[in-house]
Every structure is written in structure tokens, then in C-alpha cells.
C-alpha positions, 0 to 999 in steps of 0.5 A, spaced: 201 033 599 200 037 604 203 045 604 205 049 610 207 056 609 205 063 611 204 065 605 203 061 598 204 066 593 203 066 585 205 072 582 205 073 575 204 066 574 201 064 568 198 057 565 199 054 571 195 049 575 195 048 583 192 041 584 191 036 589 194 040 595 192 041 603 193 048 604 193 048 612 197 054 613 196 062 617 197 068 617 193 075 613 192 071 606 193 063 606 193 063 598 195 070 593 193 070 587 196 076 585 196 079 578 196 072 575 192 069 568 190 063 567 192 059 574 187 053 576 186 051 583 183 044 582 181 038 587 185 042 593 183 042 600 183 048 604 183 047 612 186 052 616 186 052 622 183 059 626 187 064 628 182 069 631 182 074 626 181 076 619 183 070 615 182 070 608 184 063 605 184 064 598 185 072 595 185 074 587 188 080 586 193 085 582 194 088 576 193 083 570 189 079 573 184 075 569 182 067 566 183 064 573 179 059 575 177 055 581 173 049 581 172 042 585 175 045 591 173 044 598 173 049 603 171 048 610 171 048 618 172 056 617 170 060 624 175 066 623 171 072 620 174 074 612 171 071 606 173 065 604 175 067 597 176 074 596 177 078 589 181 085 592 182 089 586 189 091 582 189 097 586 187 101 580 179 100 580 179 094 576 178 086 579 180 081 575 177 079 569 173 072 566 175 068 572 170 061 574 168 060 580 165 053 580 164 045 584 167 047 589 165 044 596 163 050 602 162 047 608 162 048 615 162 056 616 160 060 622 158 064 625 155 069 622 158 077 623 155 083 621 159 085 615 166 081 611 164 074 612 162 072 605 164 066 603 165 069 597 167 076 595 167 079 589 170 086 590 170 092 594 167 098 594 173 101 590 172 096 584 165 098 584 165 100 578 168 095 574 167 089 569 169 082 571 164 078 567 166 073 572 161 067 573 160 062 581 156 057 578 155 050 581 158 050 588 155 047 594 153 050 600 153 046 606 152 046 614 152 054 614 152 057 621 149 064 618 144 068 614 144 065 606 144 072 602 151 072 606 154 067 601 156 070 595 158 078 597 158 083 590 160 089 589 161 090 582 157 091 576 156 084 574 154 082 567 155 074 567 151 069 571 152 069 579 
């Protein structure tokens, strides 16, 4: 199944299971996970297509979030500058907690930029100081037009394995 929209959103959803979809969508943020709880986004491919600017494909974020996980994705072909997978806060210092990032498939990403295109990223300068005890573990990387330590972007304290 195939989705189009400007913006595929979840808000407060919980217990919830987004599987076997192709995102191809545009715009800012193609999905939002914003202030949800135990969501999985499984078996889904996400290929969008460039729009020439900052494009997140997928973005967790809002106030409540927490025990999501993604896993056995695939996400590539991205040449627009913004993560892939971006963690943004709740807007009050706090980033969306016990979240697993795993088996997904990355590939094809390119090229490199000075700053804001990590595959995945946790966080920004704002939540800090904040605990996620998230855990990204058993992802492939592949065909990275780019520096390796760009891959996984943190700007958390980080308790749990990376």
C-alpha cells in the first residue's frame, strides 16, 4: 500500500502499529510522531522523493512520548539535507523516552553536508540534558555517500546502548 499526504501524522496515538506502507510523500516532515506511546512503525518503506531542502522522513517528538519502536524498515535513496530519523523534543527540555531503533535498512544516502544530516538524530541542543534511555541497535548502513561518524547524530545524555 502505498501512502500520499503532505503530512502523515500520529498525535496521542497509542498502541498502534504502522506496517507494510510506502511512504512517498513531501513536504517539512513526511511522518510525525508527535507526543505518542507505544507506536511501531514496522516492515514500511520509506522513499521519498528530493524536494531540494531539509526533509525529515520520519520525526518523534511531543510531550508524552515514549516506548515507540522502529524496526525492519527501509529507508533510502535520500539526497535532501535533514536526518532521516530525527528525535525533536516536547518543547520543554525533555526527548521521547525507552524508544528502539532497530533492523532497519539505510541505504543509499548522500552527499555529505557540514551539519544536519545524520541519519539518525537524537535530539537537539535543547533536550540536552535530558534522559531518553533509547537504544539504536542492529541497523544496517549501506552505499553512504558521506563521513561514518555522521550516521548517528546524539545530543543527549545517553545511558543505554547506541
Amino acid at each position: 500500500m502505498e501512502v500520499e499526504c503532505a503530512l502523515c501524522f500520529a498525535k496521542t496515538l497509542l498502541l498502534t502499529r504502522w506496517k507494510g506502507l510506502r511512504f512517498t510523500n513531501t513536504g517539512k516532515t513526511a511522518v510525525l510522531l508527535n507526543g505518542s506511546n507505544n507506536i511501531r512503525v514496522t516492515r514500511n518503506t520509506f522513499a521519498l522523493p528530493a524536494i531540494g531542502g531539509d526533509l525529515i522522513w520520519l520525526q518523534v517528538s511531543g510531550v508524552n512520548s515514549h516506548h515507540n519502536r522502529i524496526d525492519r524498515n527501509d529507508f533510502g535513496n535520500k539526497t535532501d539535507t535533514a536526518p532521516l530519523i530525527a528525535y525533536q523534543g516536547d518543547g520543554n527540555g525533555n526527548i521521547s523516552q525507552f524508544d528502539v531503533i532497530e533492523y532497519n535498512y539505510f541505504h543509499d544516502v548522500g552527499p555529505w553536508v557540514s551539519n544536519g544530516k545524520e541519519t539518525i538524530r537524537l535530539g537537539l541542543s535543547s533536550v540536552s540534558l535530558s534522559s531518553g534511555f533509547n537504544t539504536i541497535q542492529y541497523n544496517l548502513f549501506e552505499n553512504y555517500r558521506r563521513r561514518t561518524g555522521d550516521r548517528i547524530g546524539q545530543k543527549r545524555q545517553q545511558y543505554g546502548p547506541l
